[in-house]
C-alpha positions as CSV (number, residue, x, y, z in Angstrom):
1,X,0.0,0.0,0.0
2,X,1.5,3.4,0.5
3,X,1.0,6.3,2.8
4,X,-2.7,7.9,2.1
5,X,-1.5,11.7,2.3
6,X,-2.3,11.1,-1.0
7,X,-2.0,7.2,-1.2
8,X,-5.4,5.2,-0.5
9,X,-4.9,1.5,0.2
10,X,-4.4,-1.6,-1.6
11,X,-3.1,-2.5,-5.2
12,X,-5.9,-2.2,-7.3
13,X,-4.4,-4.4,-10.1
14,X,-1.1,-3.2,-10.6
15,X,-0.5,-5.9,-12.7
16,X,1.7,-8.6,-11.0
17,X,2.0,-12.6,-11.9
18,X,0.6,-14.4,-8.8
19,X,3.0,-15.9,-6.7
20,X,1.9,-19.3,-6.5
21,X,3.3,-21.8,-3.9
22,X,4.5,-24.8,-5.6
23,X,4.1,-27.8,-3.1
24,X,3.9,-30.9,-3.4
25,X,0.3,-32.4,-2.5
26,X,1.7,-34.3,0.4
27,X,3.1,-31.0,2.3
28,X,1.3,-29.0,4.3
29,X,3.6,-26.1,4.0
30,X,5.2,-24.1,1.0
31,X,7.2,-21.1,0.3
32,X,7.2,-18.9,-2.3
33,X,9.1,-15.8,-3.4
34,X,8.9,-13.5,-6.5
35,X,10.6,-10.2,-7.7
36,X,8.7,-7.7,-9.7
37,X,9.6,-4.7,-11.8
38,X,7.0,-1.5,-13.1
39,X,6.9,1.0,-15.0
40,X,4.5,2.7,-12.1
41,X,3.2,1.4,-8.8
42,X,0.0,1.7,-8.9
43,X,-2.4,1.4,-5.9
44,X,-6.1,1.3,-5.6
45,X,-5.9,3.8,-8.7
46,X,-3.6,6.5,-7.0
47,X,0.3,6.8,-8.5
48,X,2.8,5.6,-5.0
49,X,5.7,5.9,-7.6
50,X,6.9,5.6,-10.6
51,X,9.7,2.9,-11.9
52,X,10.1,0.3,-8.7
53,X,11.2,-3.3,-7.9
54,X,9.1,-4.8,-5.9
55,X,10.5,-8.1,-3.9
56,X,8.3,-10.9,-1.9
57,X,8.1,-14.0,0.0
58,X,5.7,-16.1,1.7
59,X,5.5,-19.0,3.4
60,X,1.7,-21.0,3.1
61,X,0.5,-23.7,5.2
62,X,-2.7,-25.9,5.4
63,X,-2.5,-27.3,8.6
64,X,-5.4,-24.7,10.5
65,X,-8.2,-26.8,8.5
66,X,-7.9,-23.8,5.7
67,X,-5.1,-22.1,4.3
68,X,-3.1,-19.9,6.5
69,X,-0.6,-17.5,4.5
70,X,2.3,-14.8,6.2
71,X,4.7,-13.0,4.3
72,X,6.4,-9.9,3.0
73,X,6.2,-7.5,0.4
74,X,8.6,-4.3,-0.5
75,X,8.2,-1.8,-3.4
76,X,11.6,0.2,-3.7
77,X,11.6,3.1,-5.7
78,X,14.1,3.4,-9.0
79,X,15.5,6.4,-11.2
80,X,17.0,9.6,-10.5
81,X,13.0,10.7,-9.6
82,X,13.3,7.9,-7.1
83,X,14.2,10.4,-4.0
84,X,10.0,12.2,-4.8
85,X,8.9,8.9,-3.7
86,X,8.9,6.9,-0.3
87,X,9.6,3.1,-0.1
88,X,7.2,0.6,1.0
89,X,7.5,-2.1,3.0
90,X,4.4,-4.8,3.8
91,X,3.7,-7.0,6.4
92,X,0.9,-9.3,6.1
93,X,-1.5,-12.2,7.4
94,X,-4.3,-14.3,5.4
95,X,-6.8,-17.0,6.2
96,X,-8.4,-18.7,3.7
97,X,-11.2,-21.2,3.9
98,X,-14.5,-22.8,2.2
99,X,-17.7,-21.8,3.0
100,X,-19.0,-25.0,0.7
101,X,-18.5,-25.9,-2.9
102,X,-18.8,-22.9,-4.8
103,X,-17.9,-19.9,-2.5
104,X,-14.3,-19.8,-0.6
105,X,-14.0,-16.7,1.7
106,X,-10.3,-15.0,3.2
107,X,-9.9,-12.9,6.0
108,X,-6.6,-11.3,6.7
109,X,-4.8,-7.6,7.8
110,X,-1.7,-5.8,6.5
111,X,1.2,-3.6,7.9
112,X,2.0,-1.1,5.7
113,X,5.3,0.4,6.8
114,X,7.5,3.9,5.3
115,X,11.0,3.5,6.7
116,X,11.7,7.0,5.4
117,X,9.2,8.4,7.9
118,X,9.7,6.2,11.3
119,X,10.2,2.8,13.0
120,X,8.1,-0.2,12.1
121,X,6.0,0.2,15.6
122,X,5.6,4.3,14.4
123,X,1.6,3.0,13.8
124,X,-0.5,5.8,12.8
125,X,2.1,8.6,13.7
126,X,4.6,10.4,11.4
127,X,3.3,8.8,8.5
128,X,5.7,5.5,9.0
129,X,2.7,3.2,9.0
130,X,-0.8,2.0,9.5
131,X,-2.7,-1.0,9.6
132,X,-6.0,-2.4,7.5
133,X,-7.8,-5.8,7.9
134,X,-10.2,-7.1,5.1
135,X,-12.3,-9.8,4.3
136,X,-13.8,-11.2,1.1
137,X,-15.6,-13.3,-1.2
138,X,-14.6,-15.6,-4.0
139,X,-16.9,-17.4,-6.2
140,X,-16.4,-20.9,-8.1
141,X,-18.3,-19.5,-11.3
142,X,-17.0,-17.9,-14.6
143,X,-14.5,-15.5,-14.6
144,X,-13.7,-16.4,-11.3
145,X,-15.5,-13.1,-9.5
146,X,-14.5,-11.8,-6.1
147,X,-15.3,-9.6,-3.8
148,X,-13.3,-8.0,-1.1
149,X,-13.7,-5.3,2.0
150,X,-10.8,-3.3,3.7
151,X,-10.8,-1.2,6.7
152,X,-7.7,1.0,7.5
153,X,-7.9,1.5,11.5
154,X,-5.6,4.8,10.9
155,X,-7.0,6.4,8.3
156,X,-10.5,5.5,8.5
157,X,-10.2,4.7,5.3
158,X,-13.2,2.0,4.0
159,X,-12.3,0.2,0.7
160,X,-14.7,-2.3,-1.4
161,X,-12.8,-3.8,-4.6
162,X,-14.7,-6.6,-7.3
163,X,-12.8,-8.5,-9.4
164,X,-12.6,-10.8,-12.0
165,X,-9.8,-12.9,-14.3
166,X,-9.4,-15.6,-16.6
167,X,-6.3,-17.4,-18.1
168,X,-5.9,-18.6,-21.6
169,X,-3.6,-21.4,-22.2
170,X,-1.4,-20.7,-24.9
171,X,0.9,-24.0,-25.0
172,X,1.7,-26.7,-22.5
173,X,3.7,-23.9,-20.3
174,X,2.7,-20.6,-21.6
175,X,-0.6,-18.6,-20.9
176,X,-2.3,-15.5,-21.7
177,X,-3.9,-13.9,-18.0
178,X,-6.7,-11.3,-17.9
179,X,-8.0,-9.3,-15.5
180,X,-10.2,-6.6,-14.4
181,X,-10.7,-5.1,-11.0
182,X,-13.1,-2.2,-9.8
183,X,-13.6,-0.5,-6.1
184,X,-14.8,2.8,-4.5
185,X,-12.6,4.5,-2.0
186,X,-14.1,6.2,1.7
187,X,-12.4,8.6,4.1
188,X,-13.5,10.1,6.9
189,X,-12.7,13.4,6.3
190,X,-11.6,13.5,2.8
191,X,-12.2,13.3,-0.8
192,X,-14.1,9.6,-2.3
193,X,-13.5,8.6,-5.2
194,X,-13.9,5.1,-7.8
195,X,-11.1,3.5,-9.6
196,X,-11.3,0.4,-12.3
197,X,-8.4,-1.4,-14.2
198,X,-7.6,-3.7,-17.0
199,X,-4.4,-5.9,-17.1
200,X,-3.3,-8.7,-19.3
201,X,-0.2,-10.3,-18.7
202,X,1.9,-13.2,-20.5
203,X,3.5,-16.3,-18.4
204,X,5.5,-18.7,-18.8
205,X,7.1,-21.6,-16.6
206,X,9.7,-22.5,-16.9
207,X,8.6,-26.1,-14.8
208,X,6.6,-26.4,-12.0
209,X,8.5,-24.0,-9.7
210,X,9.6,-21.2,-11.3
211,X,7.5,-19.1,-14.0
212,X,7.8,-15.8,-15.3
213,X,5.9,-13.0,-16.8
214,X,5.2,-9.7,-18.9
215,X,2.5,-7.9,-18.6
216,X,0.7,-3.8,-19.2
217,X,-2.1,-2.8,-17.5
218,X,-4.6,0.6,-17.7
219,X,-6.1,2.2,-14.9
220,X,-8.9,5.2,-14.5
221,X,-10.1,7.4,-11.7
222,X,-13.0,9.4,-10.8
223,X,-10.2,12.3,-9.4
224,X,-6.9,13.3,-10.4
225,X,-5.2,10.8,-8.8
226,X,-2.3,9.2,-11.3
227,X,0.9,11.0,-11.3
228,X,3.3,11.8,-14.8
229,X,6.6,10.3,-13.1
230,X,8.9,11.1,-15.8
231,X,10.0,14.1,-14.4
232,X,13.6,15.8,-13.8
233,X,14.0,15.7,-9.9
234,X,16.1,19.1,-10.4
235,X,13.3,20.6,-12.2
236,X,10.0,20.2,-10.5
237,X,8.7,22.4,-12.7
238,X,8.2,20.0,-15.3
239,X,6.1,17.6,-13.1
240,X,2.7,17.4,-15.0
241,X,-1.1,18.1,-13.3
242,X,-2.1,14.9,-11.9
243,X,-4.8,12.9,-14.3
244,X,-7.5,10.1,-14.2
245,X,-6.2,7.4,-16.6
246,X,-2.6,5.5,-17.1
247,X,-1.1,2.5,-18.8
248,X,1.9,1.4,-16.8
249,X,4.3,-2.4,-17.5
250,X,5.5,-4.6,-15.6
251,X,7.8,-8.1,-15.1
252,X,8.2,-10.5,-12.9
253,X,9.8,-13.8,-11.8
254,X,8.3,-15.9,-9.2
255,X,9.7,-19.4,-7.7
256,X,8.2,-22.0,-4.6
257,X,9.2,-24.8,-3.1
């Protein structure tokens, strides 16, 4: 996520392959890690920064009768625009489980931490971090639909985000992914506002642990909330007005065991 001076909660489809854990059947516990790089990180339809590698892990286990998940997420700003933009660090928990044969349902929360601005226990004060819990829907049907609910506790900040995706095999280890994702934005206090997205994205594995993608996505907004980032840090004179609409790339590799 990112810090909602200006920043408002989670990644609404900034496009990024799945990191899926790559047990075998007979364990109960699997880790996975990926590394990510984007033209722009993107963020419930608001512009956190522009060019950034973004790192993860997580280690998955089904031994709680559902699927308990942990793990760690970082987005680390890149270029000499970089220093305009704060890093990102992400600390999170999820629970997954079925409710019966068609509908699963998660329920999890997320640490979003700014090292620029504090410690990692500076909750809710100088802007180094805050915490949100969520829960949500999933639906065994076409297209795969979801629905999801956050809460920031710090910034009051009340999120609902749809979604929906499909993958299109392509060979025996290549695939075409598609996905959209949709969600209106509350703040006590401040400005609402909606935001939708399209991605597509192009994967390959490489076996059954390690695949790797490319993908582009578009985004839109109800307010000026996307940012031009190619701008010269010495000149901030050349930073454009912010606007509702951008198309931003991204890669990836991800890996499990």
């Amino acid at each position: 996520m990112k810090n909602f001076a200006l920043k408002l909660a989670l990644p609404l489809l900034a496009l990024g392959y799945s990191s899926h854990a790559f047990a075998g059947d007979d364990s109960n516990i699997s880790v996975s890690v990926s590394v990510d790089y984007v033209s722009e990180y993107v963020f419930r339809g608001i512009t956190l920064a522009g060019s950034a590698f973004q790192p993860g892990a997580e280690i998955s286990t089904s031994a709680f009768g559902g699927n308990f998940t942990a793990g760690v997420w970082a987005s680390v700003a890149s270029g000499e625009e970089s220093i305009a933009f704060a890093d990102e660090i992400d600390f999170y928990v999820d629970y997954g489980f079925d409710l019966n044969e068609k509908i699963s349902a998660n329920v999890g929360a997320t640490l979003y931490h700014y090292p620029q601005s504090g410690g990692l226990f500076d909750i809710g004060s100088n802007d180094a971090g805050t915490v949100e819990i969520y829960g949500g829907l999933g639906f065994d049907a076409p297209l795969a639909p979801s629905v999801t609910a956050f809460y920031d506790l710090n910034l009051k900040a009340f999120t609902l985000e749809g979604g929906a995706e499909h993958s299109f095999p392509l060979g025996e280890k290549t695939s075409f992914d598609v996905g959209a994702a949709a969600g209106l934005v509350t703040v006590d206090g401040a400005g609402d506002y909606q935001y939708g997205s399209l991605s597509g994205a192009l994967s390959y594995g490489f076996n059954d642990n390690t695949a790797v993608y490319v993908g582009i996505n578009a985004g839109l907004s109800s307010q000026n909330t996307f940012l031009d980032t190619n701008f010269d840090i010495t000149n901030l004179a050349t930073v454009s007005a912010p606007g509702k609409s951008s198309v931003w790339f991204g890669v990836g590799i991800s890996s499990g065991f």
